[in-house]
MARROSE-845361 format. One record per residue (C-alpha): residue number from 1; residue in one letter; x, y, z. Coordinates in steps of 0.1 Angstrom, whole numbers, m for minus. Each point is the difference from the previous one (the first is absolute). Layout:
% residues N
<zakol><n>NUM</n><res>A</res><u>X</u><v>Y</v><w>Z</w></zakol>
...
END
This chain:
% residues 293
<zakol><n>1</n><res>X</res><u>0</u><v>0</v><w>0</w></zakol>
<zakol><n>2</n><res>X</res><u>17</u><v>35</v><w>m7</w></zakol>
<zakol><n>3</n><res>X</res><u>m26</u><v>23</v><w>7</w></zakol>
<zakol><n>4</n><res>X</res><u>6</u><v>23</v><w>34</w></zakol>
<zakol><n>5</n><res>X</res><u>m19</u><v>4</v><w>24</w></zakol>
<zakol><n>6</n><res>X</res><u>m1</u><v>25</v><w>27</w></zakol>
<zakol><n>7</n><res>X</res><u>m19</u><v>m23</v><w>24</w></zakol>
<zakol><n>8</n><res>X</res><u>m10</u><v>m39</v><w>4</w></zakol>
<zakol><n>9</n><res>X</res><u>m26</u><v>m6</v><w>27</w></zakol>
<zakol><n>10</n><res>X</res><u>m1</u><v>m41</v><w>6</w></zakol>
<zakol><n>11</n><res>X</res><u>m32</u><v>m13</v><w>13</w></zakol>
<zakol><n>12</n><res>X</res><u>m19</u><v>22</v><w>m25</w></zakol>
<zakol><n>13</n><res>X</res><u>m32</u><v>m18</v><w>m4</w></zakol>
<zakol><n>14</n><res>X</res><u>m2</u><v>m2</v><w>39</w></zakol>
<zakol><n>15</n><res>X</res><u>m24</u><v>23</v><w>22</w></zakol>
<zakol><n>16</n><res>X</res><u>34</u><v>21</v><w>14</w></zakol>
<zakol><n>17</n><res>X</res><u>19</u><v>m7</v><w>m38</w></zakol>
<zakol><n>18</n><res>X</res><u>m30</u><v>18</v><w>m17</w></zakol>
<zakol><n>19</n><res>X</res><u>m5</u><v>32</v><w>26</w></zakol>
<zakol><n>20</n><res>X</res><u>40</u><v>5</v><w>m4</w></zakol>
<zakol><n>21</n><res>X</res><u>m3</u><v>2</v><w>m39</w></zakol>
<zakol><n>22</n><res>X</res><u>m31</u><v>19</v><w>1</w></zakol>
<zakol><n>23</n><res>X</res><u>16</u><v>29</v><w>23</w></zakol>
<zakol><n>24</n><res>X</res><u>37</u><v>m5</v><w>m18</w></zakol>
<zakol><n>25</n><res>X</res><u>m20</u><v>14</v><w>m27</w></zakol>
<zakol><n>26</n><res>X</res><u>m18</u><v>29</v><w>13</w></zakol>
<zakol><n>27</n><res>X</res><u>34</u><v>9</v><w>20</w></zakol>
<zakol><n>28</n><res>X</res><u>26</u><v>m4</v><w>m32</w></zakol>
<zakol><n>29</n><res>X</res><u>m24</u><v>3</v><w>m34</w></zakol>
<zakol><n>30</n><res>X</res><u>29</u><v>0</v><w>m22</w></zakol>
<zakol><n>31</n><res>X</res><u>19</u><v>m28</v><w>15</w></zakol>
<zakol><n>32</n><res>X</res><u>3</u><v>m36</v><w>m18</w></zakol>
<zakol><n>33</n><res>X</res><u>m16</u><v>m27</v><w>25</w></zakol>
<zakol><n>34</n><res>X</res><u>4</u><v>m35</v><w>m3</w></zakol>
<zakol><n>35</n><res>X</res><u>m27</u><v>m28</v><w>16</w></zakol>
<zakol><n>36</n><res>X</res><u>13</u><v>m30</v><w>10</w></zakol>
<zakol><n>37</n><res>X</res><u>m23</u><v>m28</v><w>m2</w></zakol>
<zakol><n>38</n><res>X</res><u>3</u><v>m38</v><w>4</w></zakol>
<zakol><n>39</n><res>X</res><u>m30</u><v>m7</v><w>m27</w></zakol>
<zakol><n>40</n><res>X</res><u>m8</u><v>11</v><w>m37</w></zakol>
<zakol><n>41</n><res>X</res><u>m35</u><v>3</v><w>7</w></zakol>
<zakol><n>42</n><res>X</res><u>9</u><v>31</v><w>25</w></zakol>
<zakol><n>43</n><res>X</res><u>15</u><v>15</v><w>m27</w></zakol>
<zakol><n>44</n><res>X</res><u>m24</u><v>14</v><w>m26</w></zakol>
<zakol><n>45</n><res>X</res><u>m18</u><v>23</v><w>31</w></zakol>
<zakol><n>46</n><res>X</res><u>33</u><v>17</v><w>9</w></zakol>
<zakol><n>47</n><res>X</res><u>9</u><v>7</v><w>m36</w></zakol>
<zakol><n>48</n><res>X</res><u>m34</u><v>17</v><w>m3</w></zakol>
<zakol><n>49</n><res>X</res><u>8</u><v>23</v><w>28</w></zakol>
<zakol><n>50</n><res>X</res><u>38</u><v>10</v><w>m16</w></zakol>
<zakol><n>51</n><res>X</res><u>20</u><v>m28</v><w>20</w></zakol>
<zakol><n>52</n><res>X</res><u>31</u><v>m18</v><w>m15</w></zakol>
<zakol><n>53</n><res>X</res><u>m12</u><v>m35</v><w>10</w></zakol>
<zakol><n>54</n><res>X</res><u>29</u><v>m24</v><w>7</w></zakol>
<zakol><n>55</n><res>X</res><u>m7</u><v>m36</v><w>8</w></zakol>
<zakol><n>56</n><res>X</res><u>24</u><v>m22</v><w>24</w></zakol>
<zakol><n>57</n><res>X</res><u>m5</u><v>m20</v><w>33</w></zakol>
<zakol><n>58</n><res>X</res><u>15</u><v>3</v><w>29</w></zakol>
<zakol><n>59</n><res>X</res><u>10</u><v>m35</v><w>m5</w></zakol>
<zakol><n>60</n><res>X</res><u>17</u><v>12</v><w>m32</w></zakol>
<zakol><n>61</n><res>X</res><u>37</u><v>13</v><w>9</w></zakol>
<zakol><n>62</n><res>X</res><u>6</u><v>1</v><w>m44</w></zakol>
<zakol><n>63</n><res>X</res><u>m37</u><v>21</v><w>m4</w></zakol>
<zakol><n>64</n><res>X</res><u>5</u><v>19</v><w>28</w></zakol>
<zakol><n>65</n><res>X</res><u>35</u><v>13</v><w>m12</w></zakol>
<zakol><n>66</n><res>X</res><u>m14</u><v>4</v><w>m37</w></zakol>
<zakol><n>67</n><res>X</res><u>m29</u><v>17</v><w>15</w></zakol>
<zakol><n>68</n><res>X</res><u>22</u><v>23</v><w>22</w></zakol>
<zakol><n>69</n><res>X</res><u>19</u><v>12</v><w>m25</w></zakol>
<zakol><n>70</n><res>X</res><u>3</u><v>35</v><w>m10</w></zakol>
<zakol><n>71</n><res>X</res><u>m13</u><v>6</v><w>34</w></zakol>
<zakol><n>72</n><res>X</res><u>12</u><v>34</v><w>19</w></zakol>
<zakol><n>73</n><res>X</res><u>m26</u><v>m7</v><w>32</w></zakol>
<zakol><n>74</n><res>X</res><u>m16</u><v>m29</v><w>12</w></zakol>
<zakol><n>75</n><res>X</res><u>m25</u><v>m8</v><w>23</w></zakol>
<zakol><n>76</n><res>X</res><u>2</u><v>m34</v><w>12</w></zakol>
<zakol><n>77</n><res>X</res><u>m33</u><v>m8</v><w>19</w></zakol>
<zakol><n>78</n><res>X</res><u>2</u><v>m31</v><w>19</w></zakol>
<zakol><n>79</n><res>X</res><u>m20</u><v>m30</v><w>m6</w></zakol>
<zakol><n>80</n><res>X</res><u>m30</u><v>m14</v><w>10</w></zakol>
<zakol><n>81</n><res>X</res><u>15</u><v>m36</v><w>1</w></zakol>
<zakol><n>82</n><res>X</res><u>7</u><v>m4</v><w>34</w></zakol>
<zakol><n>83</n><res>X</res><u>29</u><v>m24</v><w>5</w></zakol>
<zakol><n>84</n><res>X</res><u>11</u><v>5</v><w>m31</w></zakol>
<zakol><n>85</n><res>X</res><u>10</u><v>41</v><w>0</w></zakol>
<zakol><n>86</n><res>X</res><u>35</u><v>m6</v><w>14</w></zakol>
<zakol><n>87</n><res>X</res><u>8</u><v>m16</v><w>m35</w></zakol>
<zakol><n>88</n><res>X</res><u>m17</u><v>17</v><w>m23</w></zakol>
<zakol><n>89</n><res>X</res><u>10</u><v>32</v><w>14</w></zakol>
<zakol><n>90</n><res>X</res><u>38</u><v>m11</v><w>1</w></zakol>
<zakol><n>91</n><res>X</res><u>m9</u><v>m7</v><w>m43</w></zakol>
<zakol><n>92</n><res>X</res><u>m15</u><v>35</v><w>m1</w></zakol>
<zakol><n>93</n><res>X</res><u>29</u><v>15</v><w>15</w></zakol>
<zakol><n>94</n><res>X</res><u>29</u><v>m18</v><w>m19</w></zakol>
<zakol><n>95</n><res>X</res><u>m17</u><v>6</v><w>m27</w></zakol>
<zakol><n>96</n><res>X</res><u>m6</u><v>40</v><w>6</w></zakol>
<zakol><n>97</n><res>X</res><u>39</u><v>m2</v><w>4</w></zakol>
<zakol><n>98</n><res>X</res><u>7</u><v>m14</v><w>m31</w></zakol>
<zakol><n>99</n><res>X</res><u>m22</u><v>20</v><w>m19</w></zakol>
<zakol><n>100</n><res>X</res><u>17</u><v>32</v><w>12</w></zakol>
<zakol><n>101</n><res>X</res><u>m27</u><v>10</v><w>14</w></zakol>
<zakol><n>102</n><res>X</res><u>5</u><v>37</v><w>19</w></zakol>
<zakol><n>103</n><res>X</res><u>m19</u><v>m3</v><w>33</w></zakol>
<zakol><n>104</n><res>X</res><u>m23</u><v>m26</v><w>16</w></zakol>
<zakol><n>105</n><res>X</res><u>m28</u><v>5</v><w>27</w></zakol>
<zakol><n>106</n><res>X</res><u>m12</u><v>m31</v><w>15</w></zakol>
<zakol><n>107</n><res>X</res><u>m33</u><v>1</v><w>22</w></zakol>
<zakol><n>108</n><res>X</res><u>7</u><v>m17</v><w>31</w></zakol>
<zakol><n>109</n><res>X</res><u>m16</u><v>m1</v><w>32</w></zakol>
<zakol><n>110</n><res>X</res><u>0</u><v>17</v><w>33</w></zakol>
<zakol><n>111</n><res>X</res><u>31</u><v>2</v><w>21</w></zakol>
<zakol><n>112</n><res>X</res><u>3</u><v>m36</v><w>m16</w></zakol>
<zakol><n>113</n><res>X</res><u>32</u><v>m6</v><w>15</w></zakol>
<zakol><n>114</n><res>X</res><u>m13</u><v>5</v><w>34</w></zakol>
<zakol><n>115</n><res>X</res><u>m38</u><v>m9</v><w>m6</w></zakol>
<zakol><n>116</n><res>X</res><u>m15</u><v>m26</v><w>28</w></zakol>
<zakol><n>117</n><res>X</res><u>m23</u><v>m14</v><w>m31</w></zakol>
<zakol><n>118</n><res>X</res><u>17</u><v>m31</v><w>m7</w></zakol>
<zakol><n>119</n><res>X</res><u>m18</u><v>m9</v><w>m35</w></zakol>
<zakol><n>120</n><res>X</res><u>9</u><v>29</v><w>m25</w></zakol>
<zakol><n>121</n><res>X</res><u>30</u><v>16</v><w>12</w></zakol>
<zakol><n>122</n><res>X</res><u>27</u><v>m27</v><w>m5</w></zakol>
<zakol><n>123</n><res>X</res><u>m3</u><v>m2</v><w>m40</w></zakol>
<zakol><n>124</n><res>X</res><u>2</u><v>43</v><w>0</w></zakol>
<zakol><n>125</n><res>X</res><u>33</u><v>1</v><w>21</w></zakol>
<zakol><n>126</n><res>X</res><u>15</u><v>m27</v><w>m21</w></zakol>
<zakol><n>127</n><res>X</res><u>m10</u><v>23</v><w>m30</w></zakol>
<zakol><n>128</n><res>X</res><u>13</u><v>27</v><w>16</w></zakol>
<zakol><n>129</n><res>X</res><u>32</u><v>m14</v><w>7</w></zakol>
<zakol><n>130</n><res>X</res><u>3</u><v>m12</v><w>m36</w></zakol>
<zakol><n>131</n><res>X</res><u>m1</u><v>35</v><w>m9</w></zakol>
<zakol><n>132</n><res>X</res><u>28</u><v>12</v><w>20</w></zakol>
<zakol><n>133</n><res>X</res><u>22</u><v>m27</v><w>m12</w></zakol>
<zakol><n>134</n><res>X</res><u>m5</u><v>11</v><w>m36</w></zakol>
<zakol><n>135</n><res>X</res><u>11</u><v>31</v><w>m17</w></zakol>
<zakol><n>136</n><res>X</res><u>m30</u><v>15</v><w>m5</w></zakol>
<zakol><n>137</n><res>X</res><u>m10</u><v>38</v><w>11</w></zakol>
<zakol><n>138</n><res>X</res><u>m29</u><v>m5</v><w>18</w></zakol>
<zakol><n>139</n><res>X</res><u>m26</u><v>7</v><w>30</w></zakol>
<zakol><n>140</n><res>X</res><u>m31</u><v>m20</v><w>18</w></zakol>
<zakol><n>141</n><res>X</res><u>m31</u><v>7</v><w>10</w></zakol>
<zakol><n>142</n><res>X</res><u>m14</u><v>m18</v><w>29</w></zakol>
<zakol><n>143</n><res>X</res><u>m34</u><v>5</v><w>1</w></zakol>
<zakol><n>144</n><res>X</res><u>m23</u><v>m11</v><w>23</w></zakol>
<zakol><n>145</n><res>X</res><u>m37</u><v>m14</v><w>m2</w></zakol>
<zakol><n>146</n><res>X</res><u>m21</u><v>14</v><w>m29</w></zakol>
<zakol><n>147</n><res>X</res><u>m33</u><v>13</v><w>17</w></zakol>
<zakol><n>148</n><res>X</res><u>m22</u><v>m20</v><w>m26</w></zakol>
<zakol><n>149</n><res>X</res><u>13</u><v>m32</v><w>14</w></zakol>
<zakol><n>150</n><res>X</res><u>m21</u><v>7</v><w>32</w></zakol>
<zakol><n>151</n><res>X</res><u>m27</u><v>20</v><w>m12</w></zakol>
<zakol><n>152</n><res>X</res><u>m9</u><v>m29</v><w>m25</w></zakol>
<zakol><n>153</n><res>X</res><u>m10</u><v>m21</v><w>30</w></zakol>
<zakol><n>154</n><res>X</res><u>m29</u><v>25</v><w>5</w></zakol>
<zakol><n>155</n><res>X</res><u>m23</u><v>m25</v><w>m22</w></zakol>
<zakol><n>156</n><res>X</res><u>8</u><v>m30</v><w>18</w></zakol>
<zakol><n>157</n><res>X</res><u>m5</u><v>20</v><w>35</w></zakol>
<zakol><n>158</n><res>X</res><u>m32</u><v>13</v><w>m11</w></zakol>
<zakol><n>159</n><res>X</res><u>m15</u><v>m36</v><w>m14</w></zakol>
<zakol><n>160</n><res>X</res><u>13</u><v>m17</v><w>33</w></zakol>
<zakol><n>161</n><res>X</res><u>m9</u><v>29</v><w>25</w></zakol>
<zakol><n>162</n><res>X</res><u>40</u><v>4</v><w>15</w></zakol>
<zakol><n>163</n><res>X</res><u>32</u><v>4</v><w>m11</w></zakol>
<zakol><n>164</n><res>X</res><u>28</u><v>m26</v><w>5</w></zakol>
<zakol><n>165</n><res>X</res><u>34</u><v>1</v><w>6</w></zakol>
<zakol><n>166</n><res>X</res><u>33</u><v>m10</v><w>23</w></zakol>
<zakol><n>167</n><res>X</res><u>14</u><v>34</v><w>7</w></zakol>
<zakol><n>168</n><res>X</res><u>m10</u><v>6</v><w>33</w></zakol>
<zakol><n>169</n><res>X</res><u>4</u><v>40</v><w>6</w></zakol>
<zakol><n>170</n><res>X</res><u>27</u><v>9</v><w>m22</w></zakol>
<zakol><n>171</n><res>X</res><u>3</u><v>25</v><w>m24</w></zakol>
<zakol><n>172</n><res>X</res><u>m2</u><v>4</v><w>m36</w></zakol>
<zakol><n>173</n><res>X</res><u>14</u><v>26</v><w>m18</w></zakol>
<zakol><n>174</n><res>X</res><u>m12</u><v>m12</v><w>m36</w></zakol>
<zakol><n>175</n><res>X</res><u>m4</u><v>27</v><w>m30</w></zakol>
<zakol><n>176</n><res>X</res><u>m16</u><v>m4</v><w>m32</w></zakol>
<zakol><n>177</n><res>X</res><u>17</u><v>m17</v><w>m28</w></zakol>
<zakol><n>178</n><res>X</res><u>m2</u><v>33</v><w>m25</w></zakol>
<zakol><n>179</n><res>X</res><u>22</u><v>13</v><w>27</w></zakol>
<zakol><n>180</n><res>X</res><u>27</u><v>m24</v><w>m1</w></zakol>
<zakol><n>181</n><res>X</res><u>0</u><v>5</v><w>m36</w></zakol>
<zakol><n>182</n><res>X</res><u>4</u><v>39</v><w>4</w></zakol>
<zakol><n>183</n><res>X</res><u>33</u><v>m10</v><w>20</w></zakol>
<zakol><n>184</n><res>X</res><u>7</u><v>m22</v><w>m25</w></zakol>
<zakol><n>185</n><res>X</res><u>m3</u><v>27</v><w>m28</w></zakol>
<zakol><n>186</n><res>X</res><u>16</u><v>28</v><w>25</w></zakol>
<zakol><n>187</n><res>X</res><u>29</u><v>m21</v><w>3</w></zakol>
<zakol><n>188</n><res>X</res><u>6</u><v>m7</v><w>m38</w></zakol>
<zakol><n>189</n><res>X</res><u>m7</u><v>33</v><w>m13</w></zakol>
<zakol><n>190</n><res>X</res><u>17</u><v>20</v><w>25</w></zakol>
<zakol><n>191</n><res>X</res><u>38</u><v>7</v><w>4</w></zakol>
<zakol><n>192</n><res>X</res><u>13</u><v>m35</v><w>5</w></zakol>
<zakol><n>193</n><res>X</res><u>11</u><v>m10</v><w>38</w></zakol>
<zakol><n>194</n><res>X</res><u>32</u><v>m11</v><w>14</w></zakol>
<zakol><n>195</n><res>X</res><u>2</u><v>m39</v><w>m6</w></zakol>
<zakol><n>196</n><res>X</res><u>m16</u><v>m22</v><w>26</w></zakol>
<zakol><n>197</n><res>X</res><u>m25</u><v>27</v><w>9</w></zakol>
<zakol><n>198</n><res>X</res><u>m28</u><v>m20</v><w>21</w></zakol>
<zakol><n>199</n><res>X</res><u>m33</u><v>22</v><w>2</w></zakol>
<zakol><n>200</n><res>X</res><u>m24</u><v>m15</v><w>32</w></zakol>
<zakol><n>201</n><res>X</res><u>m33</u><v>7</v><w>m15</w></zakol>
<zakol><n>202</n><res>X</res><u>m32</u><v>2</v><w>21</w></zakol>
<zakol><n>203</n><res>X</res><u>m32</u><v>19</v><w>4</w></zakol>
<zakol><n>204</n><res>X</res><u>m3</u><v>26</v><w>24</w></zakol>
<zakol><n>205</n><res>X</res><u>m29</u><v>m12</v><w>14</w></zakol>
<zakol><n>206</n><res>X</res><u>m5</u><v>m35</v><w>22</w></zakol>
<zakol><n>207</n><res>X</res><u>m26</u><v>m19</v><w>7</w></zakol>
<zakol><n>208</n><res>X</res><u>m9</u><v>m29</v><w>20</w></zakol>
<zakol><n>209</n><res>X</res><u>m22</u><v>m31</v><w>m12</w></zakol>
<zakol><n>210</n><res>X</res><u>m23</u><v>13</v><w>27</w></zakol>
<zakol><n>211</n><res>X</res><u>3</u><v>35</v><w>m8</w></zakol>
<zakol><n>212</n><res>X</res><u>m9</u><v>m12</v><w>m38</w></zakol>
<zakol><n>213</n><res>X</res><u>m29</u><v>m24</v><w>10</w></zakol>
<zakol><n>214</n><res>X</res><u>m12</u><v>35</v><w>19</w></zakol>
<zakol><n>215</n><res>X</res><u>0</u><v>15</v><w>m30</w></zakol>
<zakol><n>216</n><res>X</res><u>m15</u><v>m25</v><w>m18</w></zakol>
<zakol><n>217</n><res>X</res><u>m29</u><v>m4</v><w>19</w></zakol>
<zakol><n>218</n><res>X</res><u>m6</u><v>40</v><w>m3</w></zakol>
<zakol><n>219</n><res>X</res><u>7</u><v>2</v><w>m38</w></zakol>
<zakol><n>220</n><res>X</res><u>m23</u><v>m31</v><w>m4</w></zakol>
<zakol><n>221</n><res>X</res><u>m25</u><v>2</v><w>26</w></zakol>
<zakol><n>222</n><res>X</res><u>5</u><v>m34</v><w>13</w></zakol>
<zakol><n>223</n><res>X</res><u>15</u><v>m9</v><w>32</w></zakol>
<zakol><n>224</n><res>X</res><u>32</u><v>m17</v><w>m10</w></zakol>
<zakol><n>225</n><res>X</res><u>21</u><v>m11</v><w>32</w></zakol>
<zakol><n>226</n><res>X</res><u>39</u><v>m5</v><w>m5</w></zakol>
<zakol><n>227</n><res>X</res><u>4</u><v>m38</v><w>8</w></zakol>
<zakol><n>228</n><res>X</res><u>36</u><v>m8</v><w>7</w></zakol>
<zakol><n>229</n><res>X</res><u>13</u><v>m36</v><w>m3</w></zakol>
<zakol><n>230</n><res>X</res><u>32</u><v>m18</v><w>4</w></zakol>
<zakol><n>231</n><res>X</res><u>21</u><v>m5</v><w>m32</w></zakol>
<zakol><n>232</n><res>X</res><u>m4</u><v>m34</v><w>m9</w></zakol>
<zakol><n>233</n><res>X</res><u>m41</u><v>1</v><w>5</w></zakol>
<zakol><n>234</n><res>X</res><u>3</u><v>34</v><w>m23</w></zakol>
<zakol><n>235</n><res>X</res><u>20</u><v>m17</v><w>m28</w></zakol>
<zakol><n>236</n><res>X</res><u>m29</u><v>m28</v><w>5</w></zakol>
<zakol><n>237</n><res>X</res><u>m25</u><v>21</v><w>m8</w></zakol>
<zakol><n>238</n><res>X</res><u>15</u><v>17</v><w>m25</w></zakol>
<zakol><n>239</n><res>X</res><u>2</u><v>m36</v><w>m18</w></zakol>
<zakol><n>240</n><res>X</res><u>m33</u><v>m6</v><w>11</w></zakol>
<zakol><n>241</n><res>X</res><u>m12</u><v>30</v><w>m20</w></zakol>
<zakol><n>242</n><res>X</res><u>18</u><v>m14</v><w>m31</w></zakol>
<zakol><n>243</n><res>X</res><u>37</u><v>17</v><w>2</w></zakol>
<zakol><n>244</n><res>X</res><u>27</u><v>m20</v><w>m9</w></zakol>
<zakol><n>245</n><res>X</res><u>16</u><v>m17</v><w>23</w></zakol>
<zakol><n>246</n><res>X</res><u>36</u><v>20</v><w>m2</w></zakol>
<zakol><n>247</n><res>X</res><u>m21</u><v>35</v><w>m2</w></zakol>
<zakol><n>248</n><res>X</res><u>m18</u><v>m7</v><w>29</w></zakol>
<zakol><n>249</n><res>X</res><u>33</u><v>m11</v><w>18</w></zakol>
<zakol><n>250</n><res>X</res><u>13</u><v>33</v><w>m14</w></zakol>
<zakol><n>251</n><res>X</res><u>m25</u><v>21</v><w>8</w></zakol>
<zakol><n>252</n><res>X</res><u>m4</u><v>m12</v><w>38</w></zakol>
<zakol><n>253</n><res>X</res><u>36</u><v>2</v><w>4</w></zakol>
<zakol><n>254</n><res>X</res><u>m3</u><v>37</v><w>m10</w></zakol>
<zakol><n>255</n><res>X</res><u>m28</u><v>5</v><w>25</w></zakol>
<zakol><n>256</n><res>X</res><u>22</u><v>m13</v><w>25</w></zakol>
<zakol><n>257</n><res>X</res><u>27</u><v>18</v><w>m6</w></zakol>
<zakol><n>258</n><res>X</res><u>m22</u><v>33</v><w>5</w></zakol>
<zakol><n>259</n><res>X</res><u>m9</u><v>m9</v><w>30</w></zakol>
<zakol><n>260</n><res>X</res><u>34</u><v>0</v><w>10</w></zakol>
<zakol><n>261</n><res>X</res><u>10</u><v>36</v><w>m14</w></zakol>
<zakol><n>262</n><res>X</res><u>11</u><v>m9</v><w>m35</w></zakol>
<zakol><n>263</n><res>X</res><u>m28</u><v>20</v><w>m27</w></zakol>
<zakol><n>264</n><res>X</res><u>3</u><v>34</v><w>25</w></zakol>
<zakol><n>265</n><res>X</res><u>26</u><v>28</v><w>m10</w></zakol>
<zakol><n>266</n><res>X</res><u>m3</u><v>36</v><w>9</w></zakol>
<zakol><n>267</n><res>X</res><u>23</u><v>7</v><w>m26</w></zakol>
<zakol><n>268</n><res>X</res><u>m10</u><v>26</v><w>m26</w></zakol>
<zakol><n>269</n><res>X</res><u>25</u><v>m8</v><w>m29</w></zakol>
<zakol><n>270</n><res>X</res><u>m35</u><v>m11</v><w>m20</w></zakol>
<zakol><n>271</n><res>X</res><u>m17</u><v>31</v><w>4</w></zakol>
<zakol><n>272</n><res>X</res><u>30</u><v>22</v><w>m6</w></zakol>
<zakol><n>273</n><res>X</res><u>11</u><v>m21</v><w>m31</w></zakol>
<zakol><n>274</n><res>X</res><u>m34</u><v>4</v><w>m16</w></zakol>
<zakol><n>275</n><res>X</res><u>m5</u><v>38</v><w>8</w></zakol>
<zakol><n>276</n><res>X</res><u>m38</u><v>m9</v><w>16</w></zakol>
<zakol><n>277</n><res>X</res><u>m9</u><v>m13</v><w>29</w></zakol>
<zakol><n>278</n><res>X</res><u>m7</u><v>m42</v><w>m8</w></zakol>
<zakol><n>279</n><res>X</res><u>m37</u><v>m10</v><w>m4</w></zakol>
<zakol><n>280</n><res>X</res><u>m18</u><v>m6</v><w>30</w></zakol>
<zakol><n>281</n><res>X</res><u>m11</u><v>m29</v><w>5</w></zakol>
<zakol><n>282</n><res>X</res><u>m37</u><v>8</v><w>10</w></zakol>
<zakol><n>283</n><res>X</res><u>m2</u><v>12</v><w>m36</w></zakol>
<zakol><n>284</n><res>X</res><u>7</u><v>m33</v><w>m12</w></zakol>
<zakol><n>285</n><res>X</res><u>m19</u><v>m18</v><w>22</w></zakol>
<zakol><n>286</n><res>X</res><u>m33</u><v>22</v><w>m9</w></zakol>
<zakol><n>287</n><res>X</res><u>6</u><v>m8</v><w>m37</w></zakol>
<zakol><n>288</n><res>X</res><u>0</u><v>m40</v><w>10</w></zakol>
<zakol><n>289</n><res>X</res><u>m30</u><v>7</v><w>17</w></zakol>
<zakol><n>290</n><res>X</res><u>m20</u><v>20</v><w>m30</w></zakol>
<zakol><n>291</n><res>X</res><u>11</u><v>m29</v><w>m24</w></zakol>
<zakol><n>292</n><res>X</res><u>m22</u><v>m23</v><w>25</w></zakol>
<zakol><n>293</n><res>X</res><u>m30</u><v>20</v><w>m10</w></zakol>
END
């Protein structure tokens, strides 16, 4: 491939892939930007909208570097293959290094090194670490929960008349994803930081699963108790209510480890990054809530 491009987003067809692109567009109209995607079918939309589609896998190392190439800045957005991220992340980056590729922004996790969440973090600070051992001039951005993530539960809370979960009391300091991917674009248009950069990215506002089944039950008009359970009966249920097995593992892991401190951050790098203060999350919740009807 020898056409240029100013920016490759990975990840494109993906919920946080797609915002990035949209608002890489509005923020630098006359730039070239490249879409990454794993399948032709994904393609034909993107090219529609301006995109340079490029097609490799994460499993891919030779499509990836092919793919990359031409490449000034890259944003590497991890994988939804749990287990399997460490890996295909390690391709990605080898790959973004053989290309020649300028810059590279990964989208990590929050404080992942230090993160009492036991699921996700490992496969991130592995990544991480890969990208310290290469060559490449680059930053992360550890981003913590997307808002959506809880708000989505409204349906089920509604339908079943309480909200479940394994976090106890702790905080959550989630933001919207169309914030992470204003970082995301803040980071790759603006002046480039010094390599190894690591932005903490959070909302500025926390909640608790009580303080959101409060709000539920005031948005919706139902009375919707927070019902807290230990970790292994959440992940149950979460099986129970058709979740894979592994997600449901991952996602009352998570739970646990916000109970123990590790989705709050009264850091502000978010809201400074982006310029605005990040979504709140009642917002989002109250949009979850209209779709119900």
């Amino acid at each position: 491939m020898s056409d240029t491009l100013d920016y490759l987003v990975t990840g494109a067809s993906g919920q946080l892939g797609a915002l990035v692109l949209e608002q890489l567009k509005a923020a630098a109209p006359d730039a070239r930007i490249g879409a990454l995607v794993r399948r032709p079918e994904a393609a034909a939309a993107l090219e529609a909208d301006g995109y340079v589609v490029r097609l490799a896998s994460y499993d891919d190392p030779a499509a990836l570097e092919a793919a990359f190439a031409g490449v000034s800045k890259l944003l590497l957005i991890s994988s939804s293959e749990v287990g399997q991220r460490a890996a295909q992340h390690a391709n990605a980056i080898a790959a973004a290094e053989a290309a020649g590729v300028d810059f590279l922004a990964y989208t990590s996790m929050l404080r992942a090194a230090s993160s009492p969440l036991t699921v996700l973090p490992s496969e991130h600070v592995e990544t991480e670490r890969a990208l310290a051992d290469s060559g490449l001039d680059y930053a992360v951005l550890r981003n913590s929960w997307y808002s959506e993530y809880y708000m989505m539960a409204a349906a089920g809370a509604v339908a079943h008349g309480r909200l479940i979960g394994a976090a106890g009391e702790g905080r959550i300091s989630s933001a919207a994803r169309a914030d992470y991917a204003a970082a995301a674009v803040a980071v790759l248009t603006g002046e480039q930081p010094a390599r190894g950069t690591i932005y903490e990215l959070a909302g500025d506002q926390s909640y608790t699963l009580t303080e959101l089944a409060a709000a539920l039950s005031e948005i919706s008009g139902k009375a919707i108790p927070y019902v807290n359970m230990p970790q292994s009966d959440y992940a149950a249920a979460l099986e129970a209510a058709g979740l894979p097995e592994p997600v449901a593992q991952m996602l009352a892991d998570s739970d646990n480890g916000a109970a123990q401190g590790g989705l709050y951050s009264e850091d502000r790098t978010l809201s400074q990054l982006i310029g605005r203060p990040t979504t709140p999350w009642r917002e989002i919740l109250k949009a979850e809530v209209t779709k119900l009807g």
